[in-house]
C-alpha positions in Angstrom: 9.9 -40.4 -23.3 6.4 -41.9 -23.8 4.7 -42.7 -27.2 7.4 -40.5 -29.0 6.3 -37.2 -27.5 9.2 -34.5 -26.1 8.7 -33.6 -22.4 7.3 -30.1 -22.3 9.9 -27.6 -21.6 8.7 -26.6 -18.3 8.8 -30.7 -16.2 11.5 -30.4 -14.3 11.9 -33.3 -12.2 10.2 -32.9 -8.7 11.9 -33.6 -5.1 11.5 -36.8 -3.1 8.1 -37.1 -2.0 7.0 -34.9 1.0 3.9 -35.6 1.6 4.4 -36.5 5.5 5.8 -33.5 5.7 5.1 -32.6 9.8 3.4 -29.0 9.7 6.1 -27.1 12.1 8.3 -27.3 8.8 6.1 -25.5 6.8 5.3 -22.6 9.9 9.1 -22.5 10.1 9.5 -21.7 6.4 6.4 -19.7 6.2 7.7 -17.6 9.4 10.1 -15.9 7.2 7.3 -14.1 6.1 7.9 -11.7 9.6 11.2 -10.8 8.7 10.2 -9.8 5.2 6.9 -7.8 6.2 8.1 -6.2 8.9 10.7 -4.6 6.7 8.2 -4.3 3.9 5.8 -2.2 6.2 8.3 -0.3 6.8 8.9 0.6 3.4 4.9 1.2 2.8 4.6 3.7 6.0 8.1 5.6 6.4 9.8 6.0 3.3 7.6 8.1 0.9 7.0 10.6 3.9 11.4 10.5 4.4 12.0 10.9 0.8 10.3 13.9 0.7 12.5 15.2 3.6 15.6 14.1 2.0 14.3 17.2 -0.8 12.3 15.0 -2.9 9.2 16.1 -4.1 6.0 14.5 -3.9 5.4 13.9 -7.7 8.9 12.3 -8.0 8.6 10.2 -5.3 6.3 7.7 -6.7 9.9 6.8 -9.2 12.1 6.1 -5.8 9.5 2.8 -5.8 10.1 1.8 -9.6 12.6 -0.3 -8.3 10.0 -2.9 -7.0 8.2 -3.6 -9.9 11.9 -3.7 -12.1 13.1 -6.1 -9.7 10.0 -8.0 -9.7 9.4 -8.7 -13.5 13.1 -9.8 -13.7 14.0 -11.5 -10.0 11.7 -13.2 -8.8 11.2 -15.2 -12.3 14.7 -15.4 -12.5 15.1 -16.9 -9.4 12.1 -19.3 -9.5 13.7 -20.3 -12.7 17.5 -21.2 -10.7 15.7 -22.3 -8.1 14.0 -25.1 -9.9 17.5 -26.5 -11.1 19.5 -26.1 -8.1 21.6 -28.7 -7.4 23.5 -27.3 -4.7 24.3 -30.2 -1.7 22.2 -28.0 0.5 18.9 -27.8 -1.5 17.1 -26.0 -4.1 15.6 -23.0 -2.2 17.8 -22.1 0.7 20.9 -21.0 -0.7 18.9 -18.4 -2.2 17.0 -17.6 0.8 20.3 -17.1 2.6 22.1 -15.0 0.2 19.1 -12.7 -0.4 18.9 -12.3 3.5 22.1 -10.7 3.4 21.7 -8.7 0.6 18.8 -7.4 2.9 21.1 -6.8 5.4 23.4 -4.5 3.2 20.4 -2.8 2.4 18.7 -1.7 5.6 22.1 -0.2 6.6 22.0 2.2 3.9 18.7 2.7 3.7 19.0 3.5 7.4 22.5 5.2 8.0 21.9 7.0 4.5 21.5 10.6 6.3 24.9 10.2 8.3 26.7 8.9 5.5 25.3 11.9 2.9 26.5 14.3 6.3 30.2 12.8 6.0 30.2 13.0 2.5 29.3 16.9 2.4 25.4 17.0 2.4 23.7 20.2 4.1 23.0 20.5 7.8 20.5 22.7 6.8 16.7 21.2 7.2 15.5 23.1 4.0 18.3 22.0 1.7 18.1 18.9 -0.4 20.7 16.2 0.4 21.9 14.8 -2.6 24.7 12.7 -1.1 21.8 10.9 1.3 19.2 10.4 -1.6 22.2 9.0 -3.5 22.8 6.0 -1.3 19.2 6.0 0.1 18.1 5.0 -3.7 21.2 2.9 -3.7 19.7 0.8 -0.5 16.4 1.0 -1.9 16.5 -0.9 -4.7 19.0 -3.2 -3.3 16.5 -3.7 -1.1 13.7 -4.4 -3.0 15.9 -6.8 -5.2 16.8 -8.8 -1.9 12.8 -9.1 -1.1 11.8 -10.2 -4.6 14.9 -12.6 -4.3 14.1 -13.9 -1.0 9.9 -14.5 -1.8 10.3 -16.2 -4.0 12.2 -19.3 -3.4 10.2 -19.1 0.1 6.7 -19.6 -1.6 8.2 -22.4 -4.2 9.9 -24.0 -0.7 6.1 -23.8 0.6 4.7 -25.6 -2.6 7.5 -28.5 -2.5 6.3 -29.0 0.9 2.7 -29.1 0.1 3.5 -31.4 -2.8 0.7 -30.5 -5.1 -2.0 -31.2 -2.3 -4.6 -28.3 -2.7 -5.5 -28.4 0.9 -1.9 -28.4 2.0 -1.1 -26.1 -0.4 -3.9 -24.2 0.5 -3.0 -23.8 4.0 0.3 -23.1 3.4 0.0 -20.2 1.6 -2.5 -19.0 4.7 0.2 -19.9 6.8 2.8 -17.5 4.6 -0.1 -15.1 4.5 -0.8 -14.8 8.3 2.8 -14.9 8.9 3.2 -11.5 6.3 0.2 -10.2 8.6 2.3 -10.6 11.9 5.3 -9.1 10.4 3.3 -6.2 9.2 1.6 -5.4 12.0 4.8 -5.5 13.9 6.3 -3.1 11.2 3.2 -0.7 11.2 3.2 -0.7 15.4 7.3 0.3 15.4 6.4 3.4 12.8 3.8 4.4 14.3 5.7 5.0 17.7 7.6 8.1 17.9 9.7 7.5 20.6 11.4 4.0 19.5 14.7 5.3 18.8 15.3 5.6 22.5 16.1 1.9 22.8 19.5 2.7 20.4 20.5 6.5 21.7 23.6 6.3 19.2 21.0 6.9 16.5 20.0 9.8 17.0 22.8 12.0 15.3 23.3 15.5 13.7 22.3 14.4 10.2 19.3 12.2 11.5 16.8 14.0 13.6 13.6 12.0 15.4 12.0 10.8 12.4 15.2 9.5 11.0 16.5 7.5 14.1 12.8 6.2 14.3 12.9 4.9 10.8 16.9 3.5 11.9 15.5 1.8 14.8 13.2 0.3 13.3 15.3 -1.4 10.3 17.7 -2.7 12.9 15.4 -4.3 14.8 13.9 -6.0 11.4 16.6 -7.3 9.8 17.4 -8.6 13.7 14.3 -10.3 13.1 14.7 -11.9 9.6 18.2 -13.4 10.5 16.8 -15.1 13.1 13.4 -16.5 11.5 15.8 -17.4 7.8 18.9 -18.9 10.4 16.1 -21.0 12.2 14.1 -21.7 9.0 17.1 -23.1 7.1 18.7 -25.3 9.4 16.2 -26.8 10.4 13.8 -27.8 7.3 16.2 -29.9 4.9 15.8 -30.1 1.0 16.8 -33.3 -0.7 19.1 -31.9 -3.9 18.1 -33.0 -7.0 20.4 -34.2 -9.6 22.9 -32.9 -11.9 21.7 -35.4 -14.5 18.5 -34.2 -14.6 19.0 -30.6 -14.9 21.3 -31.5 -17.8 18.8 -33.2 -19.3 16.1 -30.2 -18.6 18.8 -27.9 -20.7 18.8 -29.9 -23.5 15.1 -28.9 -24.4 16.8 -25.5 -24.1 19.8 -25.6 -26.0 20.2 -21.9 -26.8 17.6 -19.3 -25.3 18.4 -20.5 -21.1 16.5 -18.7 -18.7 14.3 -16.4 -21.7 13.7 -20.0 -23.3 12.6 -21.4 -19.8 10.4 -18.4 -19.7 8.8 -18.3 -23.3 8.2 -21.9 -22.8 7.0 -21.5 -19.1 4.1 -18.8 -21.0 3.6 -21.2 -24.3 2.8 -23.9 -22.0 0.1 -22.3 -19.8 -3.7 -23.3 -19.7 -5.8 -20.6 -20.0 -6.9 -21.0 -16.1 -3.2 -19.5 -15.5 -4.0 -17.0 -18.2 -6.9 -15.6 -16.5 -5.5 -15.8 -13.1 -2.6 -13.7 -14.6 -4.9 -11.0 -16.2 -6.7 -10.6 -12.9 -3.9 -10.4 -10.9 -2.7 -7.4 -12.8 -6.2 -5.8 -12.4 -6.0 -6.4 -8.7 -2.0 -5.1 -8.6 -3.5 -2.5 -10.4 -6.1 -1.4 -7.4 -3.7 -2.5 -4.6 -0.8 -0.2 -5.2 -2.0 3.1 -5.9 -3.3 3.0 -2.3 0.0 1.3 -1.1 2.5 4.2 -2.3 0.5 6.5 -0.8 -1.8 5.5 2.1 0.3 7.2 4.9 0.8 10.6 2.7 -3.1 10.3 1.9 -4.0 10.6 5.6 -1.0 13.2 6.4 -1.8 15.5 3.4 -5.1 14.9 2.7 -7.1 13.5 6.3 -5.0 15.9 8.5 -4.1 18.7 6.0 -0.1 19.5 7.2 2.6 19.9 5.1 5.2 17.5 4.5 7.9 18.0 7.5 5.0 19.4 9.5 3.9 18.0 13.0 0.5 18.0 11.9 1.8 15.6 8.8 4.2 13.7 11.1 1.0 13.1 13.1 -0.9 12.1 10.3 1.5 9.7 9.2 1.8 7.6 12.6 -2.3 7.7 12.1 -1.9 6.2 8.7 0.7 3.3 10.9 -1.6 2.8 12.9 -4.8 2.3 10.7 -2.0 -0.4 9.1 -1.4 -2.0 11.7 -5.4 -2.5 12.1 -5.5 -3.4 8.8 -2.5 -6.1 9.3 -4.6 -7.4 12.4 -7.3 -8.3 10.4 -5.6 -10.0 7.3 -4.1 -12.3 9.9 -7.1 -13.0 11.0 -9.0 -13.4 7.8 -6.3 -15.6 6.7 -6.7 -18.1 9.0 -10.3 -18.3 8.1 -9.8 -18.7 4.5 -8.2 -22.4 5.5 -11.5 -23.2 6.8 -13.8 -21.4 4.2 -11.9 -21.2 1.0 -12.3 -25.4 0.5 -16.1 -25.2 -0.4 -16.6 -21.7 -2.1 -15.6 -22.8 -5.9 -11.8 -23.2 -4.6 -11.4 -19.6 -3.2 -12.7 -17.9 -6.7 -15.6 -16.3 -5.1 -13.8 -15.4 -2.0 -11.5 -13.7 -3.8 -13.8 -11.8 -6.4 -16.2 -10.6 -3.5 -12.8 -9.4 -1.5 -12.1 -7.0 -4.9 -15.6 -5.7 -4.8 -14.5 -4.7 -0.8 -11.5 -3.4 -2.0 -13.3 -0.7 -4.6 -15.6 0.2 -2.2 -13.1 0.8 0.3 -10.8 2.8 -2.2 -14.3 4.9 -3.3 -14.6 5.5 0.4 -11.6 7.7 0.7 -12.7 10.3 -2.0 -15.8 10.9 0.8 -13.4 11.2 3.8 -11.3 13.5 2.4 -14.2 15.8 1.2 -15.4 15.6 4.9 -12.0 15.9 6.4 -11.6 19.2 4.4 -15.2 20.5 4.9 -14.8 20.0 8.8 -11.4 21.8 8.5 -12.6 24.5 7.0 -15.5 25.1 9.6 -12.8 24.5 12.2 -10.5 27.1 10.8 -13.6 29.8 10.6 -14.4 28.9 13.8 -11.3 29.8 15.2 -10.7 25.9 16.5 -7.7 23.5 15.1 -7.2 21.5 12.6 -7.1 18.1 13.9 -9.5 16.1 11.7 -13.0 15.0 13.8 -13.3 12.0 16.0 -15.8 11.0 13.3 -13.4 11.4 10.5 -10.4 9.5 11.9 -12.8 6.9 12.6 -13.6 6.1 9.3 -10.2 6.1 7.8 -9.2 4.1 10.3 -12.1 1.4 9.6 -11.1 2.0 6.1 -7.6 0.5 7.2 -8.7 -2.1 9.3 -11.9 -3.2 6.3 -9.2 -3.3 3.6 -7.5 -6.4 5.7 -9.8 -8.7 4.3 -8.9 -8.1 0.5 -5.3 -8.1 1.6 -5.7 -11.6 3.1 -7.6 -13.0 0.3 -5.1 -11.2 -2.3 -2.1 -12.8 -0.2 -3.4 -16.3 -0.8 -5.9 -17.3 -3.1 -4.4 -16.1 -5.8 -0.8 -18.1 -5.2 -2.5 -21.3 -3.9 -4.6 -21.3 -7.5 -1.0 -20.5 -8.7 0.6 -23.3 -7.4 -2.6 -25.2 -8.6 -2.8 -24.7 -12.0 1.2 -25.1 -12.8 1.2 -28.5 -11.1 -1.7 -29.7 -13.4 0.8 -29.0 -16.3 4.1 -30.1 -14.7 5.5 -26.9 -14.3 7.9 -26.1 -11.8 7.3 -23.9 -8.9 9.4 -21.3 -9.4 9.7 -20.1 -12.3 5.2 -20.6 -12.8 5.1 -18.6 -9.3 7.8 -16.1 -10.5 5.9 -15.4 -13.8 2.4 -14.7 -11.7 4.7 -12.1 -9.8 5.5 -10.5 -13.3 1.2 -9.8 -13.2 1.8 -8.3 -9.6 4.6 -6.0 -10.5 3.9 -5.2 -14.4 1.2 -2.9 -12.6 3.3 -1.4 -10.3 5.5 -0.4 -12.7 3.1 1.5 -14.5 1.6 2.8 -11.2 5.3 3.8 -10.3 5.5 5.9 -13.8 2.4 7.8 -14.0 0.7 8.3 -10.8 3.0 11.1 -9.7 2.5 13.3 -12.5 -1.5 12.5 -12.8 -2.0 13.1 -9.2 0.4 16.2 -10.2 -2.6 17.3 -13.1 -5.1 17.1 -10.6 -3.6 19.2 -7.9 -1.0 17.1 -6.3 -3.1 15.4 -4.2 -3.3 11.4 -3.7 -7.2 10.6 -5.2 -6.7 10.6 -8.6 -4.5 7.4 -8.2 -7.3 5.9 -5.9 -10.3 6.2 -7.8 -7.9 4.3 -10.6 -7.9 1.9 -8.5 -10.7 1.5 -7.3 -12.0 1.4 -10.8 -9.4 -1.2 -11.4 -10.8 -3.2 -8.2 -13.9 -3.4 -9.8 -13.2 -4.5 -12.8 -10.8 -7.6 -11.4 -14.3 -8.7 -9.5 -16.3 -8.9 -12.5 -13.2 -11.2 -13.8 -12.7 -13.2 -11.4 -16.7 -14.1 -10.9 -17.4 -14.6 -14.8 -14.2 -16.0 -16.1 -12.1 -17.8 -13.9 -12.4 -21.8 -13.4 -12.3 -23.5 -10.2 -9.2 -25.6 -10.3 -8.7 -29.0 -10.9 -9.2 -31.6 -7.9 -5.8 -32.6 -6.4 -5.9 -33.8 -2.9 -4.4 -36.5 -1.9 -6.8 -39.5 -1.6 -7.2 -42.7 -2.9 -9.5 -42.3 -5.7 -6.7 -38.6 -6.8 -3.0 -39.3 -7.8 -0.4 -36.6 -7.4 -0.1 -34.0 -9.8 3.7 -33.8 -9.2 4.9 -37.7 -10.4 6.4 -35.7 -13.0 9.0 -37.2 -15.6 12.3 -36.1 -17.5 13.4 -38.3 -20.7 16.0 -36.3 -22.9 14.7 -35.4 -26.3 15.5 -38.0 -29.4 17.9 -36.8 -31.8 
């Protein structure tokens, strides 16, 4: 304790140095980041479409995903907060990282085998009759699921910023490392739903209960959590943590006596400048824009780009297009996050970057209201005509460079904002985990609402998917202006002679 002053709730003694830490480790933890987006693209493309085929309808669906932004507010602080006082012999981060990789495992095989099991447990053959049996244990998987992910992220981005050691380049380019790695896995996820014939690699399933579509969406889960067992199994024995001490965590509960993890919290918020603030704020405008379009991207271009019905082949179609623009769009976020390591050092620390991406992203959520007018005008024309319904060369075009254009944003979303995270904790000695968990709250707090209203507003306005993206757009728009006027380049940590860590942080128990 120095002149007489208590620590601040939130220093938490920091890990051995790292600063020589030899990039491979950090690609090896940041590779993780396949496993998890595969099975996360997964999620985005397949599983609004299949729980409509289970028997839910479209303006209940939008609930199956509350589970994410539940899971969210309360996980991934939760474990950000345990993970910060680990003292396991094995490290802080990757006993969580290994447990939440088998809860993920649990999960796809319900999430996957849920037809077959609703089938022995009584659920209709019958194509046109809900399955309540299967819905039962898909929700079951689902939110398993989504607790697993929020688990697993964030001990793996915390693992990234104890690596980086408070360096903003480092840090910087390890969060474009976890960025481009989420791109691979998603465009890996968005190319396996897109093709309709991957279930042929595992005959067995393809079943009674499980049709095409189903054993597609099976396949695919087994071949990602195939995936994440081997990135998290190579990740975790290979990058060691040095365990901090028992003493010292004691010592971090004493400023805590009572409250525990909701003290840790209420301190972790008390304690933030108001850079963190306004990175908060604008995260929840950009979670805001993001996941509208996110529930529904794949529906939007089934429903509204192709016009079929849900079940249809003329929706089934659509939705492998919808995959497919994905997988563009998952293309170019790698790409773009690459280039934000070399571009994001000398544009006011990313800020800019990040508030003209959020213009890009309203533009590109405006732009679907004018495809689906032309989709529908052509179809019409087509109809009277006596021609099909398949949209226009001209019109599949453009939603697919809608895809592919709203990369950029997702890169710059994917990294700026946790790199200016990771920034603005360390320059008040909070620790990584529980400051990065909190930011997550911003992301998910959104979603939650998103997750409550959007079916039954999109229901008002004719069940379609626009309303939810012109909110969003909207929302897009407003986050630019944010980010532009209000928030502050961070603070200059590098690493140089003439800059001293931000992470030489103390603990001294309180005086009594």
């Amino acid at each position: 304790m120095e002149n007489g002053k208590h620590p601040s709730p939130l220093q938490l003694q920091s890990p051995p140095p790292l600063r020589q830490t030899p990039p491979w480790k950090v690609v090896a933890v940041a590779a993780i980041a396949v496993g998890v987006q595969f099975g996360w693209a997964l999620q985005f493309s397949l599983l609004t479409p299949y729980v409509q085929l289970l028997g839910i309808p479209h303006k209940w669906a939008s609930y199956i995903w509350l589970c994410g932004p539940i899971s969210g507010m309360v996980v991934q602080p939760l474990a950000g907060h345990y993970s910060d006082r680990c003292t396991s012999k094995f490290g802080r981060r990757r006993p969580f990282i290994a447990a939440a990789t088998a809860l993920v495992t649990v999960a796809v095989i319900l999430i996957g085998f849920a037809a077959d099991l609703g089938h022995l447990s009584g659920d209709s053959l019958d194509s046109g009759a809900a399955k309540p049996r299967a819905i039962t244990i898909f929700v079951v998987g689902f939110w398993i699921l989504d607790v697993a992910n929020n688990l697993l992220m964030a001990p793996c981005r915390a693992f990234l910023a104890d690596l980086s050691d408070g360096d903003q380049r480092k840090t910087r380019n390890a969060n474009a490392a976890f960025a481009f790695f989420t791109a691979v896995g998603n465009v890996l996820g968005y190319a396996a739903g897109s093709y309709s014939n991957l279930h042929r690699l595992f005959p067995f399933t393809s079943t009674q209960a499980c049709d095409v579509y189903c054993a597609n969406l099976k396949t695919c889960f087994l071949i990602s959590i195939t995936l994440l067992l081997i990135l998290t199994v190579l990740a975790i024995s290979t990058v060691r943590e040095d365990p901090i001490s028992r003493l010292s965590v004691q010592k971090k509960d004493e400023t805590v006596p009572f409250l525990g993890f909701f003290g840790e919290l209420l301190s972790a918020l008390k304690e933030f400048s108001k850079p963190m603030w306004y990175l908060l704020l604008a995260m929840m405008l950009t979670s805001t824009a993001w996941f509208g379009f996110v529930l529904y991207d794949t529906d939007w271009v089934g429903r509204e780009v192709y016009g079929g019905e849900v079940g249809g082949k003329v929706y089934d179609s659509g939705v492998r297009a919808g995959s497919l623009g994905l997988m563009l769009n998952s293309a170019v976020a790698g790409v773009t996050a690459l280039a934000v390591m070399l571009v994001a050092r000398g544009v006011k620390g990313g800020n800019r970057l990040w508030g003209c991406g959020n213009l890009l992203l309203a533009v590109c959520l405006a732009m679907t209201v004018w495809i689906t007018k032309v989709a529908e005008s052509t179809r019409r024309k087509a109809v009277a005509s006596g021609g099909g319904t398949t949209p226009a060369r001209g019109v599949k075009a453009a939603t697919l460079s809608v895809f592919a254009v709203l990369g950029i944003p997702t890169a710059m979303t994917s990294t700026i904002p946790f790199s200016l995270g990771s920034i603005y904790c360390s320059s008040f000695g909070g620790g990584q985990g529980l400051s990065l968990g909190v930011l997550n709250v911003a992301v998910v707090l959104p979603q939650l609402v998103v997750s409550l209203t959007s079916g039954p507003w999109d229901q008002l306005f004719g069940g379609g998917n626009l309303p939810a993206f012109v909110i969003g757009a909207t929302a897009a728009a407003a986050s630019c202006v944010f980010v532009l006027a209000l928030l502050p380049s961070p603070p200059r940590t590098d690493h140089d002679p003439s800059s001293p860590s931000v992470l030489k942080i103390t603990i001294s128990a309180p005086s009594h």
